[in-house]
N, C-alpha and C positions, 0 to 999 in steps of 0.2 A: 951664518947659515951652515947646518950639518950635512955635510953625505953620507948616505952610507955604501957602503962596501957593494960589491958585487955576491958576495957569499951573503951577506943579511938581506939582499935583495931576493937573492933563489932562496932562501930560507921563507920568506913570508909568504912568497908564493907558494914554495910549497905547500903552508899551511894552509892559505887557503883555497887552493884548490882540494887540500882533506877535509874541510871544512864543507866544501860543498857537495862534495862527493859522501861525506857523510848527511847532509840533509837531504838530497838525493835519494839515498838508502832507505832513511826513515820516511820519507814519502812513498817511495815505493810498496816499504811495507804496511803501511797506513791502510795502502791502497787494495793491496792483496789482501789483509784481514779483513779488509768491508767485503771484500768480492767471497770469501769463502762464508762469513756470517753471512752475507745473503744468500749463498748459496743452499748453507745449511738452515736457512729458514724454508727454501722450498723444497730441498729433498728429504727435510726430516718427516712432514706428513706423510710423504710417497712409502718413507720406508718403514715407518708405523702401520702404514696402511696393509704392506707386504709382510711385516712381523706378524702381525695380528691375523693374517690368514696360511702364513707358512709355520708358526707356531704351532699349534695343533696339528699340525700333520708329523712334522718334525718330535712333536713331545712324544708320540706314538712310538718311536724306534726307542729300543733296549739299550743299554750300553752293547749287552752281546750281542743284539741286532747292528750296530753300527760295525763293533769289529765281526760282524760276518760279511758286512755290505762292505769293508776295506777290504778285507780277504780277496773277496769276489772280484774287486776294480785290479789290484795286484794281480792276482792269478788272469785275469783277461790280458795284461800288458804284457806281461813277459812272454806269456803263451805266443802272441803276436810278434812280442819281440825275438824269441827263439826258436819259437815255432814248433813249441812243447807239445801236443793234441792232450796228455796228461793234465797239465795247468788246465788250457781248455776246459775242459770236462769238469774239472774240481771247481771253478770259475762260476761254471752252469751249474752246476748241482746246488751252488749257497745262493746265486740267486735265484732259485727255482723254490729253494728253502722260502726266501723273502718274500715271493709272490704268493704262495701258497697260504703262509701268517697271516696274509692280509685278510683273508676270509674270514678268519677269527676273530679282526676287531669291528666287524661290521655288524649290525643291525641297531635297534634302538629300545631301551628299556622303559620302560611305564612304571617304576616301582613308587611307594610310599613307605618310608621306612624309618624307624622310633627306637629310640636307645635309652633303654629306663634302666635306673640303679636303684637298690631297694635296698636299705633304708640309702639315704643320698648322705647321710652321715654315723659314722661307726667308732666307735672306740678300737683303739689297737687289739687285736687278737682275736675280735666280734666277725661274723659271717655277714659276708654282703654280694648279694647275686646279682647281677644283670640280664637282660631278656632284650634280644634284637627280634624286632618284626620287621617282615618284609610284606606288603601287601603290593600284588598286579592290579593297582587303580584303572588300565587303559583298556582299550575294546577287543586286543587282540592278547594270543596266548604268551609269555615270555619265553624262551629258552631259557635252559639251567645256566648259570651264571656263579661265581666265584664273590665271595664279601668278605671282605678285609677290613675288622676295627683292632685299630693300638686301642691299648688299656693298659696302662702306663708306659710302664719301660718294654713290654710286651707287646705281640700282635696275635689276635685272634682269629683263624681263616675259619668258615663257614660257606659252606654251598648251599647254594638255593636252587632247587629242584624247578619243574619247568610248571610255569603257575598259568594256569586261566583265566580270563578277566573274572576280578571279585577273590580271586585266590588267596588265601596266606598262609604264611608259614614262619615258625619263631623258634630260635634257638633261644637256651638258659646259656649262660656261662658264669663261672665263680671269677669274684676278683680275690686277686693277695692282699689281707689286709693285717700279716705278724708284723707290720710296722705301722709309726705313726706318719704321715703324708697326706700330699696334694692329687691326686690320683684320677688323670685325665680320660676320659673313655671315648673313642671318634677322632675324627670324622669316620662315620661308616664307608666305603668304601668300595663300589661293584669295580670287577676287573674282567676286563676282554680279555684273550690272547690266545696265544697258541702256545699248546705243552711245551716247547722249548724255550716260548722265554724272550723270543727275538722282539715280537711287539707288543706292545701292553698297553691298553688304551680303558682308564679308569672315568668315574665319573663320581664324585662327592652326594652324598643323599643327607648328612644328620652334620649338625653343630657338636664341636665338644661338651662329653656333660663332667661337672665335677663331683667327684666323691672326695667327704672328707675323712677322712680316718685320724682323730682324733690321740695326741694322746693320754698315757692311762691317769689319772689325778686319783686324792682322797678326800674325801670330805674332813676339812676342819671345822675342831670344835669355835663356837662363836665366840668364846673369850681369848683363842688363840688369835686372834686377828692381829696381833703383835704391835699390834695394827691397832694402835689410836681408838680408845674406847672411849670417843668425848661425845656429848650431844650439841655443845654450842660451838666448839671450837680447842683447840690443843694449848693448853698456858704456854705463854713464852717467856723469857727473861727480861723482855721487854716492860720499861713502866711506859703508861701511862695516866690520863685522866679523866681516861672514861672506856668504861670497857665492864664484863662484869663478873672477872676476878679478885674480889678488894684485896689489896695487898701491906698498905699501910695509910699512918695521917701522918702528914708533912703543913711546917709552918706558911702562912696566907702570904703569896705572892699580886703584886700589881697585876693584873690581868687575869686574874684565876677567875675563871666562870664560879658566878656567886652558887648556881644550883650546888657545886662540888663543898658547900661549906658543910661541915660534921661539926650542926649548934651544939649538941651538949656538951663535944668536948670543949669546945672552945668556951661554954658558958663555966664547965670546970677550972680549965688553964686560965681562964682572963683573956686568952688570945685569938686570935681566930685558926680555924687549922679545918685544912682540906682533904679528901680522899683520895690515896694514889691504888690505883688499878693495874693488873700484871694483863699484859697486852696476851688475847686470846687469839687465836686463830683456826677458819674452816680445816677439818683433816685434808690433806692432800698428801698423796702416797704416790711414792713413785718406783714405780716396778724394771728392771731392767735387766736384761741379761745379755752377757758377752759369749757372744759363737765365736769366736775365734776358734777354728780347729786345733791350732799345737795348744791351747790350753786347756784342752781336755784329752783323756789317758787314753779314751776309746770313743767309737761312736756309742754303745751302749748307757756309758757315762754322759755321753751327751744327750741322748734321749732321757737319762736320769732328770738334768738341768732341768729339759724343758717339762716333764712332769712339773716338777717343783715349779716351776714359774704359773704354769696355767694353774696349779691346785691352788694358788696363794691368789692368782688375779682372781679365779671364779669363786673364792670365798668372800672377796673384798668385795665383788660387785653384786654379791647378793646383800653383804651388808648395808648397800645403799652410799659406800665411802667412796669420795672422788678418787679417780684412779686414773693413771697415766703410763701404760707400759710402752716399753720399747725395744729395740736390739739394734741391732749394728745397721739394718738394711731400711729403720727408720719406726716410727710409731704403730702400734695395735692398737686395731676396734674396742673398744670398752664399754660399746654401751649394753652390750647384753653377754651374758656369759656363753652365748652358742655363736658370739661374732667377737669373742676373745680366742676359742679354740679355735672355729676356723683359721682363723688369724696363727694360731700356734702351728697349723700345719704347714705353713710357710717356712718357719724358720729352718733355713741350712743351715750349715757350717759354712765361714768365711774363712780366706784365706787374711794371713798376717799384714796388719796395717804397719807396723811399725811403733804406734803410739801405744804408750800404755794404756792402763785400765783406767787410771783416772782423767787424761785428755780425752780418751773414748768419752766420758761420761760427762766430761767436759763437754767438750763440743754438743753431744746430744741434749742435753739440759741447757745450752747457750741462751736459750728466749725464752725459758720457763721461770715459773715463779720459784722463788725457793720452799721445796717440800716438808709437811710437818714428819712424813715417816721416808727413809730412804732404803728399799729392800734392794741389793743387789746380787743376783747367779752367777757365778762364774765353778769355773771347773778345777781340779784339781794341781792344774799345773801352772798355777798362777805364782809367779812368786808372793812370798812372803811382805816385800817390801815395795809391791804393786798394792797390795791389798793395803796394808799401812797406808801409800801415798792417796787412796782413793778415799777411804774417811775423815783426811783434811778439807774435802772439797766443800762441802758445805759449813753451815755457820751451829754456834752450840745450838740453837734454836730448833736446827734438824736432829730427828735419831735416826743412825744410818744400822740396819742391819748388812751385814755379810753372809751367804749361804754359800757354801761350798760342797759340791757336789764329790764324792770322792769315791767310788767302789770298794776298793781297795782296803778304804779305812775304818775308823771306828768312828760310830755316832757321837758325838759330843759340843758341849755347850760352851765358851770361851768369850775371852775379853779381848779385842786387838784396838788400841789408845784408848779413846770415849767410844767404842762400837762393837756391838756385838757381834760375833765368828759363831759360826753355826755349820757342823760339819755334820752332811748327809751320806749315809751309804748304799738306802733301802728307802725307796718310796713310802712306807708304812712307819720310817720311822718320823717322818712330820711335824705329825700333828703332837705328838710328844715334846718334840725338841720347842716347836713354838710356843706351846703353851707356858711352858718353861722360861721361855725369853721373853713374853710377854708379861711377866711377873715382875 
């Protein structure tokens, strides 16, 4: 039989009395988080309930209404604390400010109000006006009132004069349209307040409307479609044994479908001998363009880009040729050519992923089929040896064009491995260069 010591005996004691004192603890707290999760199951309605009616009051004060309302509590304390009459009086004077503003956000507007854009889609450089109505739907007269709509990066302020039920009144304004863009117009806007600013008490009347501002393309000729001029389908290198590009007769295999026999040669040769067919396929064109900002020189040159891309998609889907465009930020509309350009007004510039131009096109093409035509935009600061690595990505089956965007440079036509380089300077020079590479 073992003893043990008097030191191994206070040793295990000790521990477990940590031991319990630690399960202790986590009971404790067990306990305390059920008590506060109930807790905050019944004061969260309470204080929803108090948000949702101190909110709107609250949203009413200015930032410069608030530091005028701290001024004021300041200047009251020290005043009392040192017994300024100066403080005092400055104290009174900003909250005298505050009660006075309130006047300003008071009363209630009856208005009905319409935010039209005309034409609701423009080409780059085209004129496009807007017209805000204001109509007093309600029984009694309005006071003159402040309307405030952003149209885009802008805001537009408009007063509206003091209307009588049945009254209206409409402002015109022009929007910016020297670029291509997404160009948002609303919410309209009415504002209470008082000329300094302190309280401002708004109320929403109209939905955003969108303008698109388009931009600028050229019409290509129909043979430049570079772009796969087949009616049944693109020949591939592919054989097969049925299809209906004949391509050669080959000697009678066990299994060969007897319809595939070519009798008279075989009554010439003595042998039997069968049709081989060069495997055809539907066009399918894949349109894609890289924004990445550092590989373009300017934003100029990148609005270049996106010319070129939308002049080449809206050629291709008037052709009636399946079509698949893309960019960085994911797939374009293609079924009609006025829901490819909207779609083109979207495109930004991104910032640098890191991966080149061919993982780019990787990844993006991951679950598609592989393409009979492969058009790709990119800009001029692409290296050389991006551009190389990106025409390895498909099979010889695909033709991959290159379009390179360049201001700077000269128009010209080029070979880079099995793929055509195509270097633009000038929108107008296009439909030349394509025609030429579809040759």
């Amino acid at each position: 039989m073992t003893t043990q010591s008097p030191t191994a005996r206070g040793r295990r004691r000790r521990a477990s009395a940590l031991d319990q004192a630690r399960f202790a603890g986590a009971q404790v707290a067990r306990s305390l988080g059920g008590a506060a999760r109930a807790g905050g199951a019944k004061v969260a309605p309470l204080w929803r309930a108090v948000s949702s009616r101190v909110a709107p009051v609250v949203g009413v004060v200015s930032v410069l209404g608030w530091i005028v309302l701290g001024t004021a509590v300041v200047a009251f304390a020290i005043a009392f604390w040192l017994g300024w009459a100066e403080l005092l009086f400055v104290g009174a004077t900003l909250l005298a400010a505050l009660l006075i503003a309130t006047a300003f956000v008071f009363g209630r507007s009856t208005y009905a109000v319409t935010v039209e854009l005309n034409p609701r889609r423009v080409v780059a450089g085209d004129r496009a006006l807007g017209r805000l109505g204001v109509v007093n739907n309600g029984q009694r007269p309005v006071l003159p009132t402040r309307m405030e709509l952003p149209v885009g990066e802008g805001q537009a302020e408009f007063t509206v004069p003091r209307l009588t039920p049945g009254a209206e009144t409409e402002e015109l304004f022009a929007v910016p349209t020297a670029r291509r863009a997404l160009i948002l117009a609303g919410p309209a806007i009415s504002v209470r307040g008082d000329q300094l600013g302190l309280l401002r008490r708004t109320t929403r009347w109209t939905d955003r409307v969108e303008l698109f501002v388009h931009p600028r393309t050229v019409r290509l000729a129909a043979t430049a479609n570079g772009l796969v001029r087949d009616l049944e389908g693109q020949t591939t290198s592919t054989i097969t044994d049925s299809d209906l590009s004949f391509h050669a007769l080959r000697s009678y295999e066990p299994g060969d479908d007897i319809r595939n026999v070519h009798w008279r040669t075989s009554a010439r040769t003595g042998q039997l001998m069968v049709r081989q067919y060069q495997e055809t396929r539907r066009s399918q064109l894949l349109l894609a363009f890289d924004a990445e900002r550092e590989r373009f020189a300017s934003d100029d040159e990148f609005e270049l880009g996106v010319s070129v891309l939308a002049s080449i998609g809206v050629q291709v889907i008037r052709e009636e040729t399946e079509l698949r465009a893309l960019w960085q930020r994911g797939a374009m509309r293609v079924e009609t050519p006025t829901a490819l350009l909207d779609d083109s007004c979207r495109i930004q510039p991104v910032e640098a992923s890191g991966a080149g131009l061919r993982e780019y096109l990787r990844q993006a093409t991951l679950r598609l089929a592989p393409p009979s035509l492969a058009i790709t935009v990119v800009g001029s600061q692409v290296e050389p040896a991006e551009l190389r690595a990106a025409t390895t990505l498909w099979g010889l089956d695909t033709e991959t064009i290159l379009i390179r965007v360049d201001e700077a440079g000269e128009p010209r036509l080029g070979r880079l491995g099995r793929s055509m380089l195509v270097t633009v300077s000038a929108l107008s020079e296009l439909p030349a260069l394509l025609k030429r590479a579809s040759r």
